[in-house]
C-alpha positions in Angstrom: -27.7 59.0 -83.0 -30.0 58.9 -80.0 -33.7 59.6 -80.7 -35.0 62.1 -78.7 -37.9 61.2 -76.3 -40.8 63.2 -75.0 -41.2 63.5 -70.9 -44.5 63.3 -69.1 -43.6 67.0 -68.5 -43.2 67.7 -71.8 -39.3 68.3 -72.0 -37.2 66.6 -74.9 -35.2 64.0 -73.3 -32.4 62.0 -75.0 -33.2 58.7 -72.7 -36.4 57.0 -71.4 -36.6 54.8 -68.7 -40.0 53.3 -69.9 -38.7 52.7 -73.0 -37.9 48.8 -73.3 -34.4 48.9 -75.6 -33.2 52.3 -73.5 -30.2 51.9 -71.5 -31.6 54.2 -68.5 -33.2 51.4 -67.3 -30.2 49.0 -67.2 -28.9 51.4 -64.9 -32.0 52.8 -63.0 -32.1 48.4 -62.0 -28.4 48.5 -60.4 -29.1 52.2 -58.7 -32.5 50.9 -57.3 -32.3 47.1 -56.4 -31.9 45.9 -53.2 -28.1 45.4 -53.4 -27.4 48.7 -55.4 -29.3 50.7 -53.3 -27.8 49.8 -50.1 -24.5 49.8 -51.5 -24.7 53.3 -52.6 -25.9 54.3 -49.4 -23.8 52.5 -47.4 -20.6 54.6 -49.5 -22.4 57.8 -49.4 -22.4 57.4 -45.7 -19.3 55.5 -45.1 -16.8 57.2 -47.7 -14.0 54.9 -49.2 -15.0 51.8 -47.7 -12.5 48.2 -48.0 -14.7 45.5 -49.9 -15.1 43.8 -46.8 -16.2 46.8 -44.4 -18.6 47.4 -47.2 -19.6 44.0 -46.8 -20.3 44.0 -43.2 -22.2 47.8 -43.6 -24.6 45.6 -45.8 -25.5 43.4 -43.8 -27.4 40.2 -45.6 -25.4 40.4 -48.5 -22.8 37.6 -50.3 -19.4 37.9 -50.9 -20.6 37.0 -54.9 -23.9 39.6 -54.6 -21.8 42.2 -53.9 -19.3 41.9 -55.7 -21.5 41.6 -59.1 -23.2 44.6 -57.8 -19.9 46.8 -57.4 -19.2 45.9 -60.8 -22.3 46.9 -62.2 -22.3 50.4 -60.2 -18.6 50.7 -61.4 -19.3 50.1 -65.2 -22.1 52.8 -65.0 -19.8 55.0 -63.7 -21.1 55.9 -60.0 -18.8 53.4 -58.2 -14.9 54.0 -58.2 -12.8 51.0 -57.7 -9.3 51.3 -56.5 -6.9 48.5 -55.8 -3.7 49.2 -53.9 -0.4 47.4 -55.2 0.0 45.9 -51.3 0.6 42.6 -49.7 -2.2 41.3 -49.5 -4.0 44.0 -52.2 -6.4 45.8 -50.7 -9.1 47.3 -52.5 -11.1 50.4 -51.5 -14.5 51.8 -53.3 -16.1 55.0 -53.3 -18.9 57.3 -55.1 -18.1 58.7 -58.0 -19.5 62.5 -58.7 -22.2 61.5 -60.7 -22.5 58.2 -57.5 -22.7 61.0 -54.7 -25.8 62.5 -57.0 -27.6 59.7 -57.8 -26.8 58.6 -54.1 -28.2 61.5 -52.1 -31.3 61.6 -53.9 -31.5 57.6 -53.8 -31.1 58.6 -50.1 -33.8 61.1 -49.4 -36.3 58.3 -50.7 -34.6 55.7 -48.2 -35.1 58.5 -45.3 -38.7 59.1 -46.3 -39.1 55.4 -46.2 -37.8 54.6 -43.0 -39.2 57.7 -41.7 -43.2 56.6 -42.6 -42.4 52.9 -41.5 -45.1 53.2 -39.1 -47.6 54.2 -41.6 -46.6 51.1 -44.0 -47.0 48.7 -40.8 -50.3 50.5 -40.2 -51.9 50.0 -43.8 -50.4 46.2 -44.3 -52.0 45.4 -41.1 -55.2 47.1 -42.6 -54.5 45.1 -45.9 -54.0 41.9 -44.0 -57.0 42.1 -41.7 -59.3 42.8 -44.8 -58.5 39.7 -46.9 -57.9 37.4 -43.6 -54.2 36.8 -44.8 -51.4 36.4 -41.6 
């Protein structure tokens, strides 16, 4: 039985994230770490995707990262892994449903990011030049 927990905005939730022993925040690590992120936006933008075209969308990351991180993504259910019976096997990903969700809305923060990269330059060069780091 899952003890029901109460939301900053007052709605009964079954899961919280803030919660040390819940299991949201297992997930809310692989949907939201460097890898994880840019894996899921790299399939929401690329579709099915070969491990190693995913590999080159994401640029920086190892063979090993990845492939830990598909795993993870794929055991929480947003990442669908398919692999072909061919010679040599070939392996495709892509989103799940509940993937494409928690993609799109992992990508509207991403956008908003890039998007007020000027700003963040702006204010760490404020930050730097007040404590006399560089």
């Amino acid at each position: 039985m899952t003890v029901t927990q109460e939301s900053a905005e007052g709605q009964n939730l079954p899961y919280n994230v803030f919660a040390k022993a819940c299991p949201s925040r297992g997930t809310l690590e692989h949907v939201t770490g460097r890898w994880g992120a840019l894996a899921l936006g790299a399939l929401h933008e690329g579709g099915s995707l070969r491990f190693n075209e995913l590999r080159r969308r994401v640029d920086g990351v190892s063979e090993k990262m990845l492939s830990q991180t598909l795993q993870a993504l794929e055991r929480d259910g947003l990442v669908h892994r398919e692999a072909q019976p061919t010679n040599p096997p070939r392996v495709d990903y892509e989103l799940t449903p509940l993937g494409r969700e928690v993609a799109t809305r992992l990508l509207d923060l991403i956008h908003c990011v890039e998007g007020r990269m000027d700003d963040v330059l702006a204010a760490r060069e404020r930050y730097d030049d007040t404590r006399g780091a560089r």
